[in-house]
C-alpha positions as a Markdown table, in Angstrom:
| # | Residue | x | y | z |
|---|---|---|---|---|
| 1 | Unk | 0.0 | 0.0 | 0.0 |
| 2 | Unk | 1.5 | 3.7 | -1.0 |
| 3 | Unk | 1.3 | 5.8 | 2.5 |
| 4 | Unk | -0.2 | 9.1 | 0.7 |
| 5 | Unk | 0.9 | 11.7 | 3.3 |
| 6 | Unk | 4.8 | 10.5 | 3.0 |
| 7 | Unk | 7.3 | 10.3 | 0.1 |
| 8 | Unk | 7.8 | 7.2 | -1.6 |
| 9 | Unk | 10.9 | 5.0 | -0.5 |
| 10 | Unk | 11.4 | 1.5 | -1.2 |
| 11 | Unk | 10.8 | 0.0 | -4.3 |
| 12 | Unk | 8.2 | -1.5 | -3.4 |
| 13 | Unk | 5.7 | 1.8 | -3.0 |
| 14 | Unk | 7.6 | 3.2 | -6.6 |
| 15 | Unk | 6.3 | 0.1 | -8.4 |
| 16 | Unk | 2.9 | -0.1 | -6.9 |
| 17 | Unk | 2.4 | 3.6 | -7.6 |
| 18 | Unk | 3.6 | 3.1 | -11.3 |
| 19 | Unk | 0.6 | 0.4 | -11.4 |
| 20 | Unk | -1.7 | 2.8 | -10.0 |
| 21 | Unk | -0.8 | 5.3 | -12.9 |
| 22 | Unk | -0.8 | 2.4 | -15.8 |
| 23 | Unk | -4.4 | 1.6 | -14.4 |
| 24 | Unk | -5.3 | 5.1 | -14.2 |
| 25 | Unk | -3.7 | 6.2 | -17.7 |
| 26 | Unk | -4.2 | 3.1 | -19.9 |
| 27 | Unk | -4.0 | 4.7 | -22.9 |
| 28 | Unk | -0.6 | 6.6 | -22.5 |
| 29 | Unk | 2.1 | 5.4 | -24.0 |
| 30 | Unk | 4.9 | 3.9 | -23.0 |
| 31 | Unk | 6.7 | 7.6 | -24.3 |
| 32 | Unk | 4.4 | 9.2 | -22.8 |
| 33 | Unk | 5.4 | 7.9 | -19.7 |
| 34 | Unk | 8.8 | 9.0 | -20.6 |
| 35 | Unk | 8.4 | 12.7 | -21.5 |
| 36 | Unk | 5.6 | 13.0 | -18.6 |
| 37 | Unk | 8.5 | 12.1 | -16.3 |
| 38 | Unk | 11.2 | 14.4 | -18.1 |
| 39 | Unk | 9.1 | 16.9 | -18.4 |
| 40 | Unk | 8.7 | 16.3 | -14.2 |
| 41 | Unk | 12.6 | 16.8 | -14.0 |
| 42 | Unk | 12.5 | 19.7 | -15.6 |
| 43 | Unk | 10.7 | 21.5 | -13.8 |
| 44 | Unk | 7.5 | 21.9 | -15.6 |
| 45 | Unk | 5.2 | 20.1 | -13.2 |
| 46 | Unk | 6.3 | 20.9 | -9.6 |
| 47 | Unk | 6.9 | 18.0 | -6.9 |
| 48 | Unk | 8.3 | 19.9 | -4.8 |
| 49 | Unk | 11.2 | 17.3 | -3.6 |
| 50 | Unk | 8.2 | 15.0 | -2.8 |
| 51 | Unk | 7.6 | 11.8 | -4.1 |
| 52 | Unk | 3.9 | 11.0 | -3.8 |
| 53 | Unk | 1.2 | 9.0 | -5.8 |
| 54 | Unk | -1.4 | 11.6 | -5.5 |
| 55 | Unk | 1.1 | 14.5 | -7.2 |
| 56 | Unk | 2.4 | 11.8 | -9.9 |
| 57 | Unk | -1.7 | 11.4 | -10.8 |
| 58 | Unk | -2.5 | 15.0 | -10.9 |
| 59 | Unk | 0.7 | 15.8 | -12.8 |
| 60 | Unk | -0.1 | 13.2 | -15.4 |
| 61 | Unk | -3.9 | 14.4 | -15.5 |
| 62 | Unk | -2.4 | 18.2 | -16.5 |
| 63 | Unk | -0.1 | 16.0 | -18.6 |
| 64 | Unk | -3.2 | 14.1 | -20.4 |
| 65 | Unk | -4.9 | 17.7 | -20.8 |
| 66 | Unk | -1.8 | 19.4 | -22.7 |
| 67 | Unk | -1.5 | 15.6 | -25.1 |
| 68 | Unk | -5.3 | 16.1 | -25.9 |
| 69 | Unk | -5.2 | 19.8 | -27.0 |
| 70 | Unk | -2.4 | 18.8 | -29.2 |
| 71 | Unk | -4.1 | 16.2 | -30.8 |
| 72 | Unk | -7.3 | 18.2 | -31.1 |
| 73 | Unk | -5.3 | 21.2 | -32.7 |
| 74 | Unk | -3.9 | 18.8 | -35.0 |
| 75 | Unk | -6.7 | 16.8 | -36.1 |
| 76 | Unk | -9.0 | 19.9 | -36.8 |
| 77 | Unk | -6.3 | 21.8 | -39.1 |
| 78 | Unk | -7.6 | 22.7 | -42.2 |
| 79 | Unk | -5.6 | 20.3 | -44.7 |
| 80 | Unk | -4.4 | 18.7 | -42.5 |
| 81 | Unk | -4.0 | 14.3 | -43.2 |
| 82 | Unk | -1.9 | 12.4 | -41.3 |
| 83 | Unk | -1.9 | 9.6 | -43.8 |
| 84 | Unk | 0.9 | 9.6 | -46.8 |
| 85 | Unk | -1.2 | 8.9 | -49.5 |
| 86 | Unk | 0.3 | 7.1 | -53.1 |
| 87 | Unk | -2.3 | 9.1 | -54.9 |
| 88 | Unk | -0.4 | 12.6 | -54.1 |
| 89 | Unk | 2.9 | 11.4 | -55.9 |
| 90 | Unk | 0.4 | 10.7 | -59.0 |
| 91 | Unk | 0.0 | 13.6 | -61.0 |
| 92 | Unk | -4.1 | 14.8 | -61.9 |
| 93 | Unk | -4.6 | 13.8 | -65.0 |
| 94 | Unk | -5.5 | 16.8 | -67.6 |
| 95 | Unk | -8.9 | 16.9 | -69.8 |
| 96 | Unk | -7.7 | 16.4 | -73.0 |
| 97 | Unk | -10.1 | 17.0 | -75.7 |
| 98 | Unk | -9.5 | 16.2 | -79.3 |
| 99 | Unk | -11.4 | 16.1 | -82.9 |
| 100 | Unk | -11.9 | 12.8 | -84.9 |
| 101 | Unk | -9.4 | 13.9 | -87.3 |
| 102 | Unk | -6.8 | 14.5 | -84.5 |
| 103 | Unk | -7.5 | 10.7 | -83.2 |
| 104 | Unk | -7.6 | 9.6 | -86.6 |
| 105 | Unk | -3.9 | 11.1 | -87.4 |
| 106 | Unk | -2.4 | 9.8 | -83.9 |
| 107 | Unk | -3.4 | 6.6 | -84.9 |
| 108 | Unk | -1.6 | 6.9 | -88.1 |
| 109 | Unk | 1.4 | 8.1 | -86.7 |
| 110 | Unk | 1.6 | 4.9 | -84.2 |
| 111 | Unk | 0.9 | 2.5 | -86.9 |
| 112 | Unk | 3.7 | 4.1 | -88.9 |
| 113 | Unk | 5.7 | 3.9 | -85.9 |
| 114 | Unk | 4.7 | 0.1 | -85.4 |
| 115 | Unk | 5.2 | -1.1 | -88.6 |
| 116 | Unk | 9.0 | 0.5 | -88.5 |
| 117 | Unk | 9.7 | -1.3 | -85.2 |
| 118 | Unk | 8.7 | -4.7 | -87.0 |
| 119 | Unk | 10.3 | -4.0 | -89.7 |
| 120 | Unk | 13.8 | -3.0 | -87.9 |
| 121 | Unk | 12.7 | -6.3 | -85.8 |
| 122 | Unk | 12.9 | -8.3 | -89.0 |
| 123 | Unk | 16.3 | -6.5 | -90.5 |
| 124 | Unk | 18.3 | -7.5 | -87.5 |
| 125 | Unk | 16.7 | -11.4 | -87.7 |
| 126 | Unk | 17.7 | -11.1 | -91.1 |
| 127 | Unk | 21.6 | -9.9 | -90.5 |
| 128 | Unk | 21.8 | -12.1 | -87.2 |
């Protein structure tokens, strides 16, 4: 059991309280853990050389407040996607629009470029 009204000593009470916060903070992360604590050592949040359960817990709640704004701000940016997508690399394709002649002389132009390719094909068959 973690006495409330004295600071944490053995092991013991500093594992039991670091339960207490897991099962009060299940969805933090493992690196949230980790900055909530540096962010403890720095200064930010003050202890005031006391190691306690009850000023761990309300040092994580401001902790929890700060994460959510963040991720509120972020989510509700306009443009914002937090998702690479493939599609972006693609460029937009263009409207292109042509005439029946225009389709009708592309089409030339590939089959004359078709039948050269065979026929180069066929001259190095023919020298091989």
């Amino acid at each position: 059991m973690v006495d409330a009204s004295t600071t944490m000593q053995s092991q013991e009470e500093k594992l039991l309280a670091l339960d207490m916060l897991i099962e009060e903070f299940p969805a933090f992360t493992v690196e949230e853990f980790h900055l909530l604590f540096r962010d403890i050592t720095k200064g930010k949040y003050k202890l005031y050389n006391r190691l306690k359960l009850a000023e761990f817990m309300e040092c994580a709640r401001q902790w929890e407040g700060v994460r959510a704004v963040q991720v509120l701000e972020q989510q509700h940016r306009p443009g914002y996607d937090p998702y690479k997508r493939s599609s972006h690399a693609v460029p937009k394709r263009k409207f292109l629009a042509l005439t029946v002649d225009e389709i009708q002389t592309i089409e030339r132009q590939e089959s004359k470029q078709a039948n050269a390719a065979q026929e180069a094909g066929q001259a190095n068959q023919s020298s091989s």
